[in-house]
N, C-alpha and C positions, 0 to 999 in steps of 0.2 A: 399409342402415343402417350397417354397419359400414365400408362406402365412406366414406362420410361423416364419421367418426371418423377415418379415417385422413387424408383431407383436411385435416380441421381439424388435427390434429397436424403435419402437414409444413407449414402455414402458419404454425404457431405458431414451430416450430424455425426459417422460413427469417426471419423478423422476428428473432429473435435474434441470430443469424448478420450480419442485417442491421446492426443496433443497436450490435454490438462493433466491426464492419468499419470500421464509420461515424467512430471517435476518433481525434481528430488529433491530430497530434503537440503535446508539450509550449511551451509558449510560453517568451520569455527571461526567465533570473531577475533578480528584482529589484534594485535599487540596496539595498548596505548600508546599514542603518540608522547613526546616528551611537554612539559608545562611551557607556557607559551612567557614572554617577556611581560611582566607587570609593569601596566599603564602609568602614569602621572598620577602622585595622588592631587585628588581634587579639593578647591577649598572649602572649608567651612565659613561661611561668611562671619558667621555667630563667631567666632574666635577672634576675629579680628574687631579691632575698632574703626568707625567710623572716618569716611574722608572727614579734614578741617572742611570749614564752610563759611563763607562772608554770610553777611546777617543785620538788618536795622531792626532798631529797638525804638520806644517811642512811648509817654507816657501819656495821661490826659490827666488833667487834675481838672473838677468841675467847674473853678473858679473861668468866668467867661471861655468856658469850651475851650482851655488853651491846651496845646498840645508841645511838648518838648522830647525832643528828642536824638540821637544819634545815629547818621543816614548809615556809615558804615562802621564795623566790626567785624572781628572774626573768632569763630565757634572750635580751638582746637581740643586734639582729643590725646589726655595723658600728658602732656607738657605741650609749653608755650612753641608756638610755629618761629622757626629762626628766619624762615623765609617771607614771611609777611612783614610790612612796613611798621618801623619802629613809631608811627603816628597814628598806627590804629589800634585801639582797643581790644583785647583779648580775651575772653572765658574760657578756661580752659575747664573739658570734662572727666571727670574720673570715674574708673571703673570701680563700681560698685560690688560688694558682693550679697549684699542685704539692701533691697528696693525699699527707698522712702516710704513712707505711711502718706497717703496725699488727703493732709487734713489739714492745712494752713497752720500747723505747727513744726516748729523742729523740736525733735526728743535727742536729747544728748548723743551724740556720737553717730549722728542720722546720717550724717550729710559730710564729704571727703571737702577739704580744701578751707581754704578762706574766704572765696570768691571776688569777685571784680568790681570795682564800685565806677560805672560806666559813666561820664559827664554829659549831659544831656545837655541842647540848647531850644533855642524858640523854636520851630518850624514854620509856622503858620504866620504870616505878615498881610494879612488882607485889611482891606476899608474897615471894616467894622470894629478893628481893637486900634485906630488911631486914634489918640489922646486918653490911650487907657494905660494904665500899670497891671499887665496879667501877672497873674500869681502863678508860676508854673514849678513843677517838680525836677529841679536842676540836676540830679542825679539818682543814679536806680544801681542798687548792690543785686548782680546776678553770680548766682550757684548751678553750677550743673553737673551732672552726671549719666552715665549710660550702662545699661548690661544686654546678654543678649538678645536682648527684643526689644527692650524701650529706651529713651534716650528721657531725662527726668530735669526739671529747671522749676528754680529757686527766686522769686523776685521781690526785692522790699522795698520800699518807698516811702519818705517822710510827706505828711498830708494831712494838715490843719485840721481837716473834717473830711467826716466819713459822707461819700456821697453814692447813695444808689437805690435813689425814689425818681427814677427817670421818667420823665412827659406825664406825672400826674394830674388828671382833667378834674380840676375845679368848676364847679356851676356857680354860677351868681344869676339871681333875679335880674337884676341891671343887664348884664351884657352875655350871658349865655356862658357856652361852655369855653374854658382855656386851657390851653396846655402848660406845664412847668416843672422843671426839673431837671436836671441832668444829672450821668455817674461817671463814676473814675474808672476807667480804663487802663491797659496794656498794651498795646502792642508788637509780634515781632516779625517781622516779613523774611523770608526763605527764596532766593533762587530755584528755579526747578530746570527751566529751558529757554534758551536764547542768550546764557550765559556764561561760555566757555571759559578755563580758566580763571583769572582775576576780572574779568568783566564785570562783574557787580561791583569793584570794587573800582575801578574806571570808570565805571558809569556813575560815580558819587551814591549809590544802591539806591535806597528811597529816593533820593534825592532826583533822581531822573525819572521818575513818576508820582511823585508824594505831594496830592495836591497844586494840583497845576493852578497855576492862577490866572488866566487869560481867561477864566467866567467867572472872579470874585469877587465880581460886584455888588452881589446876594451875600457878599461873606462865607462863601464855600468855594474852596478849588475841587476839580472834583479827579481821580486817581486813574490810572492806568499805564499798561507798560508802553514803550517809547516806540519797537518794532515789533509785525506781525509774531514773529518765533517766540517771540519771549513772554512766558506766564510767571507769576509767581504766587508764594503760598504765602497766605497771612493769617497768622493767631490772633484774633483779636479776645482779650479778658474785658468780661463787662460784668460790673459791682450789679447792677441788677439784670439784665438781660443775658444768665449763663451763669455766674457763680452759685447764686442758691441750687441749681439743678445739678451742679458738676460738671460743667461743658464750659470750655474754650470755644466759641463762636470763629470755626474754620472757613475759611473763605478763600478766595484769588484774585488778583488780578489779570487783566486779560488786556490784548491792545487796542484802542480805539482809535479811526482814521477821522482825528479833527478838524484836520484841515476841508474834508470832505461834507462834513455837516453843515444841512443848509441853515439849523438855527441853534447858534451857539447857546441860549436860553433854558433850553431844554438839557433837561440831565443827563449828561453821556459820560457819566460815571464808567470806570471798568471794573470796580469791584463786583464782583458777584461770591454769591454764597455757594458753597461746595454739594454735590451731589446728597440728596437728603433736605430731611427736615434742619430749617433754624432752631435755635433753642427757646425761641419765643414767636409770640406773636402782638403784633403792635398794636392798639387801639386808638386808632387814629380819629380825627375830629374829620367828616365829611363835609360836600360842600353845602351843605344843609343846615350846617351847624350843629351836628346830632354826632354824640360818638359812634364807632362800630359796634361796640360792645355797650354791655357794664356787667356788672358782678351779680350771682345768684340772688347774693342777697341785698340787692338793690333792688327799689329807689331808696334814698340813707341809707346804706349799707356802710356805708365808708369804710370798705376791704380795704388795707395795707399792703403793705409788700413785705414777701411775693405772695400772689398770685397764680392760681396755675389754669391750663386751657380746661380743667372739668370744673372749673367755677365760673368759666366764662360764659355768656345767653349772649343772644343780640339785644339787640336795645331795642327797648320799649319805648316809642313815640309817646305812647299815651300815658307812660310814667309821670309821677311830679316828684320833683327833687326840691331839698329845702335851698335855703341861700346858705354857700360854704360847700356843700356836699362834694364829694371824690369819688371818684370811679379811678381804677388802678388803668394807666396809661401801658400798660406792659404785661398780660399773660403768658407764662409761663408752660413749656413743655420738653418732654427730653427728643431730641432730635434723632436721627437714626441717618445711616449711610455714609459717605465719605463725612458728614457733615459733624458725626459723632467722635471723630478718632480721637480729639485732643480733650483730656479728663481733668479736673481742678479741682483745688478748694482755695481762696483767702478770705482772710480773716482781717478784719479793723478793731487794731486795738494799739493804744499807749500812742497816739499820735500818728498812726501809720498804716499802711497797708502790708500783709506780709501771704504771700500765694505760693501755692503748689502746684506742678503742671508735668506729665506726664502723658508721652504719648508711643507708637509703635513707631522702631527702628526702620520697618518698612511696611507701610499700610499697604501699599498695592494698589492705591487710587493715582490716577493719575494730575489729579487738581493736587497731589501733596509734595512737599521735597521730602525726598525719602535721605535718610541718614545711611547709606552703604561704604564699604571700604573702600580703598582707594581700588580703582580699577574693574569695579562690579556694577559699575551705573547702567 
């Protein structure tokens, strides 16, 4: 029996053996087929310019924190939009083919165009400026431009004084520590989502979230978008907190459900700051009456501005400070992540503020409105 097992097995193995032996060689390859039909070419986004885009603009001059500004506008690109309303305001941007220098200077020939000298008004109407005369910056000359990556703007401002020693903490023997100060700002706010078509511009833009007033009784409205869908992006320029470093202080708005909050008292702000570090950090007076910080070389150190965060220690309880003495209400550092995209410089001089700002065509963050062509959003 087991003869016969072993038979069948070497017959089985010699037909395999057989079977593989047996494959002939490969035959001739075939004739190439013919070229097949060329596809769509595809676009280069980079080649084209930017969709137009509505846009509010907004100053702050330090004079009583007032803020002026214009809710809407629109951003077109290479000439004036025929399609948009002959009552709003236009910046038109040109194509560049030598990218500005972003040094708070213009060098002859830098910069395409005349630019737009945009009419700004009050914004902010709360309790606390009644019976006052705010000094506010009534108009702002904007320049812009784009190439393939960056999209580039130009902004000047007339403005009495230069302001931007923001919340510098005074001590006094008598009453401790205070805060004092404020800086000149910029603003310019960006649709990203929730705003199809001309709807930023039916929605009066800013003006449908810029400072709500129904908790202004503290003298602050505080900001957010109207509907869940809808975010938007905000540049804020600040004379101390971001210019010395070269950062645009990038931020959003987000929607808040007001009606839902049980205590309107409380801050329900919707700004929030974009993915990353801010460009600073704040040294705020605790309930202690003690700042967070102070300067290395403190106690009397009386650091100036700026400031940066590898000068900054916590505070020494046990320090003694003279009467007079300062500690910098504002450290300084460079930010990183979405929070970093938008780059700057300006400069105060001859009566005025004059800034450079520069940022990517399309960052790829989502907290940003990205500058694409028409039909690639």
């Amino acid at each position: 029996m087991k003869k016969k097992h072993l038979t069948i097995i070497a017959i089985t193995g010699l037909l395999a053996w057989s079977f593989n032996a047996c494959e002939g060689p490969e035959g001739p390859a075939g004739a190439t087929g013919t070229d097949g039909t060329d596809g769509t070419a595809g676009i280069d986004a980079t080649d084209l310019p930017p969709a137009g885009t509505y846009f509010s603009v907004a100053v702050n001059n330090n004079a009583g924190d007032m803020q002026f500004g214009s809710f809407v506008n629109f951003l077109a690109f290479d000439a004036v939009d025929a399609d948009v309303a002959t009552n709003v305001q236009q910046v038109v941007s040109y194509e560049t083919p030598l990218p500005p220098e972003i040094d708070g200077f213009e060098a002859e020939g830098e910069w395409i165009g005349s630019g737009t000298t945009i009419s700004l008004e009050q914004l902010t109407d709360f309790e606390k400026y009644n019976g006052l005369d705010p000094v506010g910056v009534t108009s702002v000359k904007v320049k812009a431009m784009y190439d393939e990556s960056y999209v580039y703007f130009q902004l000047s401002w007339s403005d009495a004084d230069e302001s931007d020693e923001k919340s510098k903490l005074t001590y006094s023997t008598a009453d401790g520590w205070s805060s004092s100060g404020n800086e000149d700002r910029f603003y310019f706010m960006w649709p990203i989502t929730g705003y199809p078509g001309t709807e930023f511009a039916d929605g009066n833009g800013c003006d449908a979230f810029c400072h709500y007033d129904e908790n202004a009784a503290n003298g602050k409205g505080y900001m957010f978008t109207e509907f869940p869908d809808q975010l938007v992006d905000t540049w804020q320029w600040k004379a101390t907190r971001g210019n010395p470093v070269g950062f645009v202080h990038d931020k959003h708005l987000i929607y808040q459900d007001v009606a839902n909050l049980s205590d309107l008292t409380k801050k329900w702000s919707g700004r929030k700051g974009d993915q990353g570090n801010d460009p600073y950090i704040e040294n705020k007076i605790q309930s202690s009456g003690l700042p967070n910080y102070m300067h290395i070389t403190d106690p009397d150190g009386n650091a100036g501005y700026p400031s940066f965060d590898y000068e900054m220690v916590p505070f020494d309880e046990s320090a003694t400070f003279s009467d007079g003495a300062t500690i910098p209400g504002v450290f300084l550092r460079d930010p990183n992540g979405s929070g970093a995209d938008v780059l700057t410089k300006g400069v105060y001089s001859n009566g005025g503020w004059f800034v450079e700002v520069k940022r990517l065509r399309n960052t790829g963050n989502g907290d940003d409105h990205q500058f694409l062509p028409e039909g690639t959003e």
